[in-house]
KOLKE-238293 format. One record per atom (N, C-alpha, C, O): residue in three letters; chain; y, z, x. Coordinates in Angstrom, 3 decimals, decimal comma, always signed. Each point is the difference from the previous one (the first is absolute). Example, Ala and Ser with C-alpha at 12.3 -4.5 7.8 and 13.67 -1.06 7.14 Angstrom:
BEGIN
+-------+------+----------+----------+----------+
| vexnu | nuse |       c2 |       c3 |       c1 |
+-------+------+----------+----------+----------+
|   ALA |    A |   -5,690 |   +7,800 |  +13,190 |
|   ALA |    A |   +1,190 |   +0,000 |   -0,890 |
|   ALA |    A |   +1,200 |   +0,000 |   +0,900 |
|   ALA |    A |   -0,019 |   +0,665 |   +1,036 |
|   SER |    A |   +1,069 |   -1,385 |   -1,386 |
|   SER |    A |   +1,190 |   +0,060 |   +0,820 |
|   SER |    A |   +1,090 |   +0,730 |   -0,770 |
|   SER |    A |   +1,108 |   +0,169 |   +0,509 |
+-------+------+----------+----------+----------+
END
This chain:
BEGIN
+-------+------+----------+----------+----------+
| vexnu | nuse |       c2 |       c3 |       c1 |
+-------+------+----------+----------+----------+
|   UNK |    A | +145,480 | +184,728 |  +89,943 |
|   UNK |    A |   +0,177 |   -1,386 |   -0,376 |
|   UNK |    A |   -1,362 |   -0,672 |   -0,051 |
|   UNK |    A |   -0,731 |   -0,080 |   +0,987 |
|   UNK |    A |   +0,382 |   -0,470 |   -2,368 |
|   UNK |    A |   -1,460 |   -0,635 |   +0,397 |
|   UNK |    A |   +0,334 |   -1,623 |   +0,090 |
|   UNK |    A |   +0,961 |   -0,583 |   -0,500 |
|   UNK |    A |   -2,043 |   +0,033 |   +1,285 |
|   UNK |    A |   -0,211 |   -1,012 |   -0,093 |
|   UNK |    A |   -0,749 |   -0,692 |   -0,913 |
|   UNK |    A |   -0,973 |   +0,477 |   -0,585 |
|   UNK |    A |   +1,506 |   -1,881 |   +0,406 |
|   UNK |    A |   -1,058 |   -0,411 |   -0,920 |
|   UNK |    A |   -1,216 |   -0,882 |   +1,321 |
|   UNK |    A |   +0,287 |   -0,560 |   +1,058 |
|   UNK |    A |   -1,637 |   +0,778 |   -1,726 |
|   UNK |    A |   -1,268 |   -0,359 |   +0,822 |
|   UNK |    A |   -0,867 |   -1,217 |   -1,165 |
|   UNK |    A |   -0,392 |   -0,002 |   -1,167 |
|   UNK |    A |   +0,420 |   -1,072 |   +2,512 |
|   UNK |    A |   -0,533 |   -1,188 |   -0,813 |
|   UNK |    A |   -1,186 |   +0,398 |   -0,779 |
|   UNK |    A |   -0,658 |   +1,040 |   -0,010 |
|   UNK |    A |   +0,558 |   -2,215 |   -0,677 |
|   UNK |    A |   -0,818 |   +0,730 |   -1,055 |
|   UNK |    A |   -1,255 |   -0,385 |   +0,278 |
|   UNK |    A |   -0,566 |   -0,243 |   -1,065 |
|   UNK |    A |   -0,300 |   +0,033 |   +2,194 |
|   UNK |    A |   -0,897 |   -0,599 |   +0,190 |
|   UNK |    A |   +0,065 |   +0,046 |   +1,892 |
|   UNK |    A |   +0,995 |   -0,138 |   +0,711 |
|   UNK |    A |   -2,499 |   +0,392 |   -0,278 |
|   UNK |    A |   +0,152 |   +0,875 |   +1,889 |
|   UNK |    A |   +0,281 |   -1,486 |   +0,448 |
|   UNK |    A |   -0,537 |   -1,020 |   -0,430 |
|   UNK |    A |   +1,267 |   +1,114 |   +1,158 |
|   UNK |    A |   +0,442 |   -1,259 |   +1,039 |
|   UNK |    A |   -1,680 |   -0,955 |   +0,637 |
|   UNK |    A |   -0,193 |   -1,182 |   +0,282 |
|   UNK |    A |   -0,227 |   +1,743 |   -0,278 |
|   UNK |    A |   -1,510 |   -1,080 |   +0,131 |
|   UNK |    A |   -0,302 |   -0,719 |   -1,030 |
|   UNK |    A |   -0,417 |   -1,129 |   +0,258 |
|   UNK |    A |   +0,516 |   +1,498 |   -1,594 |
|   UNK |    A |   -0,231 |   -0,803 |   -1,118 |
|   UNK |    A |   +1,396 |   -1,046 |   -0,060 |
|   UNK |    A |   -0,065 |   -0,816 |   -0,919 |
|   UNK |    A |   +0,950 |   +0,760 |   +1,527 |
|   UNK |    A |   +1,060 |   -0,599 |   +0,002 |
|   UNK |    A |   -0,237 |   -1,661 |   +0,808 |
|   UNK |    A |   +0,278 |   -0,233 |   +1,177 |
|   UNK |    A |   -0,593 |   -0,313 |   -1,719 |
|   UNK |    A |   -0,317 |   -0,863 |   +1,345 |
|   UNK |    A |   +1,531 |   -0,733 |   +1,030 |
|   UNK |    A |   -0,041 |   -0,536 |   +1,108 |
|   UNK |    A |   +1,295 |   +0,803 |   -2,039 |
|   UNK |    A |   +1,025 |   -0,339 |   +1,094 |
|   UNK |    A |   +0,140 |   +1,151 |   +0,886 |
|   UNK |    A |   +0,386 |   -0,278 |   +1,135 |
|   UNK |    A |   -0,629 |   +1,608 |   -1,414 |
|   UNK |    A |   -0,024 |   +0,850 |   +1,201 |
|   UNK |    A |   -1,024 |   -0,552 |   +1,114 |
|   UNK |    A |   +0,308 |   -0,025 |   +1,192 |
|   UNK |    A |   -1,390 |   -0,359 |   -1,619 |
|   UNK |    A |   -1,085 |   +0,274 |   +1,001 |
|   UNK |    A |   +0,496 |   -1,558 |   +0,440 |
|   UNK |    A |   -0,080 |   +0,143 |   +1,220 |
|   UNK |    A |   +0,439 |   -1,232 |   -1,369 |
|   UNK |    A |   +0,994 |   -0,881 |   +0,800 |
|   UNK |    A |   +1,038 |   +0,216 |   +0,401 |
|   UNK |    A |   +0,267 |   -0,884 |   +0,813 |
|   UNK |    A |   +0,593 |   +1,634 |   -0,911 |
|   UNK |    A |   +1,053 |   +0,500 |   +0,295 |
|   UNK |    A |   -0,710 |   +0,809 |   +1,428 |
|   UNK |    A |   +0,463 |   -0,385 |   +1,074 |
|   UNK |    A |   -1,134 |   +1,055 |   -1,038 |
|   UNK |    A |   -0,815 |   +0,591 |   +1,737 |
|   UNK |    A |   -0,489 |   -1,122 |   +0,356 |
|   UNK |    A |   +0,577 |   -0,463 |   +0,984 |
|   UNK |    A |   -1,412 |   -0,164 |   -1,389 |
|   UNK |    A |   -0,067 |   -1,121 |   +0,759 |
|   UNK |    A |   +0,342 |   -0,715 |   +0,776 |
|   UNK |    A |   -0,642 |   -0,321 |   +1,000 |
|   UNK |    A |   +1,794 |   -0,089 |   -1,335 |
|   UNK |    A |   +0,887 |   -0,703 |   +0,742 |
|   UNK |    A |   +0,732 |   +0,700 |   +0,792 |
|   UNK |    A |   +0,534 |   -0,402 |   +1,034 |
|   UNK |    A |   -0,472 |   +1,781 |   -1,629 |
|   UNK |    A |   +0,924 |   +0,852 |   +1,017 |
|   UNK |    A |   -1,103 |   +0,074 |   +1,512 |
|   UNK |    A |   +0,449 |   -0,132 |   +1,138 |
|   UNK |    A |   -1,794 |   +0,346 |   -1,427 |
|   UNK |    A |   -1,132 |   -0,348 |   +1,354 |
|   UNK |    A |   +0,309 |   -1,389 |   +0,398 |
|   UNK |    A |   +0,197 |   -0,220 |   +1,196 |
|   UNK |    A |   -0,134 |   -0,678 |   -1,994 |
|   UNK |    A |   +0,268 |   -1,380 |   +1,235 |
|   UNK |    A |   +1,519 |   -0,232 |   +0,419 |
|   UNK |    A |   +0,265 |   -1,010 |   +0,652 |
|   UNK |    A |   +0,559 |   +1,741 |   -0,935 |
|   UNK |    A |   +1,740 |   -0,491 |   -0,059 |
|   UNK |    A |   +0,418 |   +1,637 |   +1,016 |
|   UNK |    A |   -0,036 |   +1,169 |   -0,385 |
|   UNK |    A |   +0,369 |   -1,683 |   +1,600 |
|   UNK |    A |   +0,498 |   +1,296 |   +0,384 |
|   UNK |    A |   +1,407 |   +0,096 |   +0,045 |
|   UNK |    A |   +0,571 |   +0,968 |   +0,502 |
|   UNK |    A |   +0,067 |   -2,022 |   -1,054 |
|   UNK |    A |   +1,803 |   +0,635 |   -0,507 |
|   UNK |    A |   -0,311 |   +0,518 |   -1,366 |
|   UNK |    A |   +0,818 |   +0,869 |   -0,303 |
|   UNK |    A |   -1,845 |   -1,120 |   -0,781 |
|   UNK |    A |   -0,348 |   +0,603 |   -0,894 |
|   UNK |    A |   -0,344 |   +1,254 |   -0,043 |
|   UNK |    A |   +0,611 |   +0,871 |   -0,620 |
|   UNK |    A |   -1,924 |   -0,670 |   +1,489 |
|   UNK |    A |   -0,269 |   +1,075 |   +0,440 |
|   UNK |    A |   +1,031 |   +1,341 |   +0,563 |
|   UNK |    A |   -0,145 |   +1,180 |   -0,319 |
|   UNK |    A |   +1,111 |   -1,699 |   +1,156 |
|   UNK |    A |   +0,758 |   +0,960 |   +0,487 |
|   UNK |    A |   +1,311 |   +0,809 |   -0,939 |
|   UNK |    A |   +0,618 |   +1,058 |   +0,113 |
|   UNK |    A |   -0,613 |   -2,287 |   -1,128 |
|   UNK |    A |   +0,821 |   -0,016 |   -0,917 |
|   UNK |    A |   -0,277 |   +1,286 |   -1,189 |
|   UNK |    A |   +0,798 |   +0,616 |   -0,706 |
|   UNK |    A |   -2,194 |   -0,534 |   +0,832 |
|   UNK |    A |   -0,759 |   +0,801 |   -1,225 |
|   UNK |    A |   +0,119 |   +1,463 |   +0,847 |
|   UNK |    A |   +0,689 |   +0,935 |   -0,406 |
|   UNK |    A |   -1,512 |   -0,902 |   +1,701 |
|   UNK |    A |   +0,203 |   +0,758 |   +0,563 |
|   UNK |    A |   +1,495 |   +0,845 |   +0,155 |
|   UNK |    A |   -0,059 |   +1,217 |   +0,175 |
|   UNK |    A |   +1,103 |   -1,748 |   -0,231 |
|   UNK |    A |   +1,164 |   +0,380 |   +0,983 |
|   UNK |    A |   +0,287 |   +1,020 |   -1,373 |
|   UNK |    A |   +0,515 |   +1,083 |   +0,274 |
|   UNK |    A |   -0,872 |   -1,411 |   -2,003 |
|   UNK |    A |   -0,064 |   +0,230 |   -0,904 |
|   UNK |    A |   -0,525 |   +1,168 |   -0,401 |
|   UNK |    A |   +0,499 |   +0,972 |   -0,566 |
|   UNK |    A |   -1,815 |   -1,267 |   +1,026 |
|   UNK |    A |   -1,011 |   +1,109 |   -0,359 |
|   UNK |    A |   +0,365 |   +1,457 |   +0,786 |
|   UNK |    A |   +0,267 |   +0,979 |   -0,697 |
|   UNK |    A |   -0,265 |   -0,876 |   +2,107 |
|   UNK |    A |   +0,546 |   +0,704 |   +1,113 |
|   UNK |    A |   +1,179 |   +0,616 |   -0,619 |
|   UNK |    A |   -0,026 |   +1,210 |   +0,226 |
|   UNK |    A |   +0,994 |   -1,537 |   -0,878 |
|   UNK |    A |   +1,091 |   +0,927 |   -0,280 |
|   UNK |    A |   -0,518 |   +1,221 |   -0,740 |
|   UNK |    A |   -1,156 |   +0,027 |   -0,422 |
|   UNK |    A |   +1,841 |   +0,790 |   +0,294 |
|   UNK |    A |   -0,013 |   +1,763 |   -0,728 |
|   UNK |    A |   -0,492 |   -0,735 |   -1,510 |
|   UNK |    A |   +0,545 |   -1,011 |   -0,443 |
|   UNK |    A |   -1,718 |   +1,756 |   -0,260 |
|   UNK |    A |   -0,350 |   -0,149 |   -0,965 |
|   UNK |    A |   +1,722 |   -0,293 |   -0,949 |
|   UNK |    A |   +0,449 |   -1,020 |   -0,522 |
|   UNK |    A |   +0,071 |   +2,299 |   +0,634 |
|   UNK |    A |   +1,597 |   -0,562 |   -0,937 |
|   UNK |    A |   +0,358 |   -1,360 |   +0,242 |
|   UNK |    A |   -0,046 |   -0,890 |   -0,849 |
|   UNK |    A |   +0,400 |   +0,763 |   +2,023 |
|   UNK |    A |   +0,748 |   -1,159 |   +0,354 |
|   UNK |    A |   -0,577 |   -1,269 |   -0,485 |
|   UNK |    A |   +0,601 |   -0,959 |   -0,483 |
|   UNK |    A |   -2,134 |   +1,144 |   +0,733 |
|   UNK |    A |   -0,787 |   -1,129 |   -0,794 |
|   UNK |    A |   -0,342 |   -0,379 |   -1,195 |
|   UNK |    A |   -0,456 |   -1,092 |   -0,338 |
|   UNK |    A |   +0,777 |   +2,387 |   -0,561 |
|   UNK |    A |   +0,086 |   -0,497 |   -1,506 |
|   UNK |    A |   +1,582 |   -0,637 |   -0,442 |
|   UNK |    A |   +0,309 |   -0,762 |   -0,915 |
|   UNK |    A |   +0,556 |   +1,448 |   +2,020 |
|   UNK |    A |   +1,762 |   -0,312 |   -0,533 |
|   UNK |    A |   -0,433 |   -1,299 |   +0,106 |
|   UNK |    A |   -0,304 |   -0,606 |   -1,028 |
|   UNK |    A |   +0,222 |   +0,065 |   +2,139 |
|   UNK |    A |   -0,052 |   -1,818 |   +0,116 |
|   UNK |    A |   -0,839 |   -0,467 |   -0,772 |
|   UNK |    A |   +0,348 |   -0,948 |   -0,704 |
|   UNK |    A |   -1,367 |   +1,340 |   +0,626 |
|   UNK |    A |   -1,291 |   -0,688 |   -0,937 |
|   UNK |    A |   +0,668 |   -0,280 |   -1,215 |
|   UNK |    A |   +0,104 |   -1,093 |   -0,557 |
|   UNK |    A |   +0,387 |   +2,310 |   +0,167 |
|   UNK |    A |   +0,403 |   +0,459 |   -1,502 |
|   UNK |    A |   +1,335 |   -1,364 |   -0,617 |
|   UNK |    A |   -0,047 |   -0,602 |   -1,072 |
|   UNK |    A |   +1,063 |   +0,464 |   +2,118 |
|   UNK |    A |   +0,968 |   -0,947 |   +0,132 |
|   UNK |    A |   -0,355 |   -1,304 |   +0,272 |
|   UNK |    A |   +0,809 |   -0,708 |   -0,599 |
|   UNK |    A |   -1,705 |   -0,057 |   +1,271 |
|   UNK |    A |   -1,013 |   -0,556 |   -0,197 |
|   UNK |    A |   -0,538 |   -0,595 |   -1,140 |
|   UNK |    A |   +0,109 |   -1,126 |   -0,484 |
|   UNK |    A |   -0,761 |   +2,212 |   +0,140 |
|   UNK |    A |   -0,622 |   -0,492 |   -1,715 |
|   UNK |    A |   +0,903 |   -0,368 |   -0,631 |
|   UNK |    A |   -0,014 |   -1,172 |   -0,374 |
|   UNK |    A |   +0,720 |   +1,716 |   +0,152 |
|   UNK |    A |   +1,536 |   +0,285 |   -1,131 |
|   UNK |    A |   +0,477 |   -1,651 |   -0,201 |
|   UNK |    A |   +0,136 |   -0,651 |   -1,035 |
|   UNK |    A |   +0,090 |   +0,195 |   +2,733 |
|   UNK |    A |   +0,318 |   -1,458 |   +0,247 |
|   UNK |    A |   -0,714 |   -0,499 |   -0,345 |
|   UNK |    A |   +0,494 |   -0,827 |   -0,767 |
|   UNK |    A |   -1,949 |   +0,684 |   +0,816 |
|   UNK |    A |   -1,215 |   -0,763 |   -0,714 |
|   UNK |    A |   +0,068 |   -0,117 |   -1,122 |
|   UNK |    A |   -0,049 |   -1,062 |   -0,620 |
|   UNK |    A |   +0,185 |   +2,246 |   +0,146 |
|   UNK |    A |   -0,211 |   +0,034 |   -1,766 |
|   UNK |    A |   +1,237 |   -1,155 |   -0,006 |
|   UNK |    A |   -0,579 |   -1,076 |   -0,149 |
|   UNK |    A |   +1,916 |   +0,862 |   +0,239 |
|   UNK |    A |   +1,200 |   -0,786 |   -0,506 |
|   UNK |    A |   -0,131 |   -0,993 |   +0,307 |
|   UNK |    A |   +0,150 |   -0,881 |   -0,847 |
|   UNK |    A |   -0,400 |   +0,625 |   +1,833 |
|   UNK |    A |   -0,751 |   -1,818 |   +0,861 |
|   UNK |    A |   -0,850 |   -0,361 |   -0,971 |
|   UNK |    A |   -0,358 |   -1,157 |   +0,220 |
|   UNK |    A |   -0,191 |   +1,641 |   -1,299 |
|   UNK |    A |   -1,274 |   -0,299 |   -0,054 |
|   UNK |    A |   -1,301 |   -0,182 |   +0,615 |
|   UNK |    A |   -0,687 |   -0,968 |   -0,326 |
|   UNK |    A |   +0,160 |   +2,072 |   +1,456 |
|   UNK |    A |   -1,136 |   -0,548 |   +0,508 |
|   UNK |    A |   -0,731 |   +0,137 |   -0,541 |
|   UNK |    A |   +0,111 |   +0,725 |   -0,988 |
|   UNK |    A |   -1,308 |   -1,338 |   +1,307 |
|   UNK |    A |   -1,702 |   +0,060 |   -0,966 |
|   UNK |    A |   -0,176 |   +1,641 |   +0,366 |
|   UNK |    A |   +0,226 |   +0,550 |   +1,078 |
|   UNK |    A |   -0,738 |   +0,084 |   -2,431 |
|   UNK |    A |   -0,269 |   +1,048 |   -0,031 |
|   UNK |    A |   -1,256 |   +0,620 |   +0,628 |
|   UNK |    A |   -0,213 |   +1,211 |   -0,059 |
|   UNK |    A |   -0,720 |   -2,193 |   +0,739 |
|   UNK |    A |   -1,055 |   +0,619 |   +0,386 |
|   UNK |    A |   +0,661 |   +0,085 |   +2,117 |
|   UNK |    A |   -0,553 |   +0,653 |   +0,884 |
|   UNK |    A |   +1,645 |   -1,432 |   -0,753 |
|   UNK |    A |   +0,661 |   +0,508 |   +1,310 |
|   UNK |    A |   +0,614 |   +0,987 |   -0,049 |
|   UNK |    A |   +0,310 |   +0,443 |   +1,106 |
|   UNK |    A |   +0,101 |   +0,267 |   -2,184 |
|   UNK |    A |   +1,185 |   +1,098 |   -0,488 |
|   UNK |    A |   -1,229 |   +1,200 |   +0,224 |
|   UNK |    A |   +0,096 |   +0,931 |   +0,799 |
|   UNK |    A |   -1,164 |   -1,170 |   -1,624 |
|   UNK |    A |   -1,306 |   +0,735 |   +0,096 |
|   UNK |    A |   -0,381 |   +0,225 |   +1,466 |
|   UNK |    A |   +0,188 |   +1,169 |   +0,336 |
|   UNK |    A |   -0,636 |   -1,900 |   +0,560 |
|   UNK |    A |   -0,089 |   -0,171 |   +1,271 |
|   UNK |    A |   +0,451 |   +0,432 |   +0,612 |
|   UNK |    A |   -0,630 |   +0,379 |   +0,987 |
|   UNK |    A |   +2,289 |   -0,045 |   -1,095 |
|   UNK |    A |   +0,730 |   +0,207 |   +0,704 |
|   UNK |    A |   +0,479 |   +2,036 |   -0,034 |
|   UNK |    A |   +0,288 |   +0,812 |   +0,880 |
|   UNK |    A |   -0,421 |   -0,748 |   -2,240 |
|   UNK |    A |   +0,046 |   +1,252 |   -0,278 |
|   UNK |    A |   -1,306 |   +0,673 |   +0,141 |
|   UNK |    A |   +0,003 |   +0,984 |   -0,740 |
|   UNK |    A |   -1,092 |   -1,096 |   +1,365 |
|   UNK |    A |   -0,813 |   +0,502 |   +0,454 |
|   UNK |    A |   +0,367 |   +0,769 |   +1,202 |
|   UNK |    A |   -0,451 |   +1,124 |   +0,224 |
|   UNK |    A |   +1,197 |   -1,686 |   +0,472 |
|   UNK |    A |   +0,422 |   +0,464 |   +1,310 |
|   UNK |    A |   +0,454 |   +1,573 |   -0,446 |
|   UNK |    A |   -0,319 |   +0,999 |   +0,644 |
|   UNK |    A |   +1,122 |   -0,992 |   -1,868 |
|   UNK |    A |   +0,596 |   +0,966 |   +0,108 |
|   UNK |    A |   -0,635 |   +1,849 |   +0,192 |
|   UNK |    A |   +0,372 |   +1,164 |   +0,149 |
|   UNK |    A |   -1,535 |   -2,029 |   -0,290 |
|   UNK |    A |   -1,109 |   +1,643 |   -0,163 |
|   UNK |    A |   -0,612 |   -0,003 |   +1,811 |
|   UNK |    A |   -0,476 |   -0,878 |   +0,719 |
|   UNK |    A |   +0,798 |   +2,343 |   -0,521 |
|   UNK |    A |   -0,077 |   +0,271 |   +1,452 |
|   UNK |    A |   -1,596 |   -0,688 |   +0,468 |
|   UNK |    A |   -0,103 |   -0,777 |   +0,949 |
|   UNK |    A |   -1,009 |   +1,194 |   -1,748 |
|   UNK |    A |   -1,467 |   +0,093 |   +0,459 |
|   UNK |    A |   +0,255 |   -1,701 |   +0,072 |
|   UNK |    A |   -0,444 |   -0,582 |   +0,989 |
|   UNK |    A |   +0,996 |   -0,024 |   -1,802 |
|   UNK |    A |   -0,576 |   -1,548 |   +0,309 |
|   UNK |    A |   +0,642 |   -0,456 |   +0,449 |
|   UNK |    A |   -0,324 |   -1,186 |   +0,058 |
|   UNK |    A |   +1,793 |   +1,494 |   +0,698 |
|   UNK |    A |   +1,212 |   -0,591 |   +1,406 |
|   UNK |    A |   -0,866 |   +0,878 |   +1,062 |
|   UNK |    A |   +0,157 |   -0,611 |   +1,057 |
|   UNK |    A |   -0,885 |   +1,593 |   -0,833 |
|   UNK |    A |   -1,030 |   +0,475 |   +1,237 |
|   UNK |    A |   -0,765 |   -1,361 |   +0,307 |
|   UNK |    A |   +0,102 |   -0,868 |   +0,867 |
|   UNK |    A |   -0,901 |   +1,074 |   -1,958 |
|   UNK |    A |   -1,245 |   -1,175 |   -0,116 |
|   UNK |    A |   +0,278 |   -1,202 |   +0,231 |
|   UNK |    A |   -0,962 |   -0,554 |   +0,533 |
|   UNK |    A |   +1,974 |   -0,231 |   -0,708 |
|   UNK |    A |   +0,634 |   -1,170 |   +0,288 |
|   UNK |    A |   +0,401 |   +0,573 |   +1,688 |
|   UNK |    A |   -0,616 |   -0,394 |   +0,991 |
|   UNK |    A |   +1,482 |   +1,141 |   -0,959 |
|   UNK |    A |   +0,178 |   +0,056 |   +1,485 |
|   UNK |    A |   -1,161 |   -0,189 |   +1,014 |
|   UNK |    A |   -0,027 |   -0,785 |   +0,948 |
|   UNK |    A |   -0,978 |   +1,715 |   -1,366 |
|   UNK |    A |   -1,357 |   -0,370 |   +1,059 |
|   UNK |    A |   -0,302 |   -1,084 |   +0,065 |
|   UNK |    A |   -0,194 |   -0,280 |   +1,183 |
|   UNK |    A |   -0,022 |   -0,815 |   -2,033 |
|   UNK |    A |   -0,282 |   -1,217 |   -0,344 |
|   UNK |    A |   +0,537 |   -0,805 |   +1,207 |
|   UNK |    A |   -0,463 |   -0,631 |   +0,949 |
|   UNK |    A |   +2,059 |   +1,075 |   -1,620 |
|   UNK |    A |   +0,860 |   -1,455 |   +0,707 |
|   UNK |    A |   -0,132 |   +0,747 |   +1,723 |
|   UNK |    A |   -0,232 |   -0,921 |   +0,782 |
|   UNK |    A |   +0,286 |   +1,783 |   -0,316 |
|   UNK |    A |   -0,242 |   +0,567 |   +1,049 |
|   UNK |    A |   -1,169 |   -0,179 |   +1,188 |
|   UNK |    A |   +0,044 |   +0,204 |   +1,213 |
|   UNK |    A |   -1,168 |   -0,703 |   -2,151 |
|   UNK |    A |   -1,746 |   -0,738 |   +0,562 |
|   UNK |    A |   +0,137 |   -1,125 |   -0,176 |
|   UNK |    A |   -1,067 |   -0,528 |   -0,311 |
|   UNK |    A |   +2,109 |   -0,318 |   +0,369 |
|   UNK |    A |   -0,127 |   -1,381 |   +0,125 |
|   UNK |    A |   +0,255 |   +0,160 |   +1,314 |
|   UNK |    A |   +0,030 |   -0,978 |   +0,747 |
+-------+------+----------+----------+----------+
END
């Protein structure tokens, strides 16, 4: 099953790199991302994946949809984990 991968690295994203942000100053945010990230790579794309799906129909801004589907790639839910982890 492939995923689709934003089209552009989550650093050039600037709602990702606010989206950590706040997850460093917000620790119900923070724990929230975490409790996320921490699940079984599967488990974290099923939700992610269901997630988006809801985004896309809500209409959210596509650069949060972007943001958000970053997570779904293991190396950059690690990398976010260390992050939110050194606060």
């Amino acid at each position: 099953m492939q995923h689709r991968q934003p089209s552009r690295s989550p650093g050039e994203n600037e709602t990702f790199v606010r989206l950590i942000e706040i997850a460093q100053e917000d620790g119900q945010v923070r724990e929230q991302i975490l409790g996320l990230l921490r699940l079984a790579p599967f488990q974290r794309r099923s939700i992610l994946n269901t997630q988006l799906d809801q985004m896309r129909l809500q209409g959210a801004p596509q650069e949060f949809i972007e943001a958000m589907a970053s997570l779904l790639d293991d190396a950059v839910a690690e990398r976010v984990i260390f992050l939110l982890k050194t606060v």
